[in-house]
PLY file of the C-alpha trace (Angstrom):
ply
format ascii 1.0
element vertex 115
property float x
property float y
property float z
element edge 114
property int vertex1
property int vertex2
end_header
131.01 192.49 25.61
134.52 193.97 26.32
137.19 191.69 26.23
140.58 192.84 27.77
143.91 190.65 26.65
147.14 191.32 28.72
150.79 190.98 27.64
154.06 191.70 28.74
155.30 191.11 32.79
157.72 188.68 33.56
160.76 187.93 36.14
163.16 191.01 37.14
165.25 191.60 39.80
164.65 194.29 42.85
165.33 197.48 40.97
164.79 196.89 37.42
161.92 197.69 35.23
158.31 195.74 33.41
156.09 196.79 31.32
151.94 195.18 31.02
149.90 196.07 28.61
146.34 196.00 27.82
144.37 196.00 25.04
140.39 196.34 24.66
138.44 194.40 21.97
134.59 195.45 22.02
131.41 196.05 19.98
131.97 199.56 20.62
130.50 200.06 24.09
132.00 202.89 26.01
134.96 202.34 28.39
135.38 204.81 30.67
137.88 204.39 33.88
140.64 202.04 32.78
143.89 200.81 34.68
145.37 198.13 36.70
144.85 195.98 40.28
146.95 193.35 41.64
146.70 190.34 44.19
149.52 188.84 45.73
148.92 185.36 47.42
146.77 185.74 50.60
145.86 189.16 50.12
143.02 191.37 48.37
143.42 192.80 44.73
144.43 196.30 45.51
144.12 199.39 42.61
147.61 199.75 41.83
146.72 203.05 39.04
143.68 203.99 37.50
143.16 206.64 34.48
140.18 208.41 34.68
137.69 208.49 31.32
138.63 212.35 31.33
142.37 211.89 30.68
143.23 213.80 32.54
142.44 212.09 36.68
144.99 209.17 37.32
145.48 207.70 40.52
148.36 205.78 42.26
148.58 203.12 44.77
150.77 205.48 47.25
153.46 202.71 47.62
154.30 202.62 43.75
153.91 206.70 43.40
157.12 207.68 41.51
158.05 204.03 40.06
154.91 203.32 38.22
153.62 204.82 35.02
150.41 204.96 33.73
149.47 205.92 30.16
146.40 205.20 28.25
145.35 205.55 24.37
142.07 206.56 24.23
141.67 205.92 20.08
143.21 202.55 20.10
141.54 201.15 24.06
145.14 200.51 25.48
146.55 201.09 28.81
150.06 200.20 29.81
151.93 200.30 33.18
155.40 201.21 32.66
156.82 199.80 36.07
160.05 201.03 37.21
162.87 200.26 40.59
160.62 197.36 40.74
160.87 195.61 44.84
159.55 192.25 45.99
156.81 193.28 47.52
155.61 194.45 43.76
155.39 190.66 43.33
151.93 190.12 42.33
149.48 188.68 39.77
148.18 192.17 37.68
145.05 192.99 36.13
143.64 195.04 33.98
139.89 196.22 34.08
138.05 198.63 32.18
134.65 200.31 33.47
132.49 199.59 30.99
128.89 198.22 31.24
129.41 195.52 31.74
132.59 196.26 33.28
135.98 193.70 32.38
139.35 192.64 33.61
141.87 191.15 31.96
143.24 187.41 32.29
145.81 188.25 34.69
149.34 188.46 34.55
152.06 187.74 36.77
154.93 190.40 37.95
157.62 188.23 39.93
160.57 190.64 41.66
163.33 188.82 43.13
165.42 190.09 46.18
0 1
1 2
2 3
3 4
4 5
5 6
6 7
7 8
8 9
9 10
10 11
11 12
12 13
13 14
14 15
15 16
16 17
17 18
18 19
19 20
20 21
21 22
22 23
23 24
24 25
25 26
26 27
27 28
28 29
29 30
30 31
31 32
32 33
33 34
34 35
35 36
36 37
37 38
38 39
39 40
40 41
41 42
42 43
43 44
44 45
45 46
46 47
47 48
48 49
49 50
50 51
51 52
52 53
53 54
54 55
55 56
56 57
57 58
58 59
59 60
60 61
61 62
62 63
63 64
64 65
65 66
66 67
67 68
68 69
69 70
70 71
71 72
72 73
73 74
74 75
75 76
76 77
77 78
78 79
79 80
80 81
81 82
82 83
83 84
84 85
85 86
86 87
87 88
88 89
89 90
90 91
91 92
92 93
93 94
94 95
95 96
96 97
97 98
98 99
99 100
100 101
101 102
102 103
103 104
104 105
105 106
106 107
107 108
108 109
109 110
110 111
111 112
112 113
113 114
């Protein structure tokens, strides 16, 4: 079964920059979509980007389009989200998931963006 371990995130203020990271440790099942979601308190976990199995489809949350990065590496099952100009309302607990069968997230990590 995959199992996804997250790292990086943190405190920043409005404007500066975080990077999470996710790594995949399997059996060798296929992993196909892979990316991140986030839930702030009160509120559903939202796809914040998502890299499609093709490389080549990615797809943005609209309100982070232009501040957030996605990159994936296919060989080594990583995906990072290189998160930049960072504003409070990016505050959020974020996940990682992988569609795989069965599919995984990722312990959660929290983002925490201070006026």
């Amino acid at each position: 079964q995959l199992q996804l371990v997250q790292s990086g995130g943190g405190l920043v203020q409005a404007g500066g920059s975080l990077n999470v990271s996710c790594v995949a440790f399997d059996d060798g099942s296929m992993v196909y979509d892979m990316g991140w979601y986030r839930q702030s308190p009160g509120k559903g976990r939202e796809a914040v980007a998502i890299s499609g199995w093709d490389g080549e489809r990615i797809i943005y949350l609209d309100s982070v389009k232009g501040r957030f990065t996605i990159s994936r590496d296919f060989t080594k099952k990583t995906v990072h989200l290189q998160m930049n100009s960072l504003k409070p309302e990016d505050t959020a607990a974020y996940y990682c998931y992988a569609d795989a069968s069965p599919s995984a997230w990722g312990q959660g990590i929290q983002v925490a963006v201070s006026s």
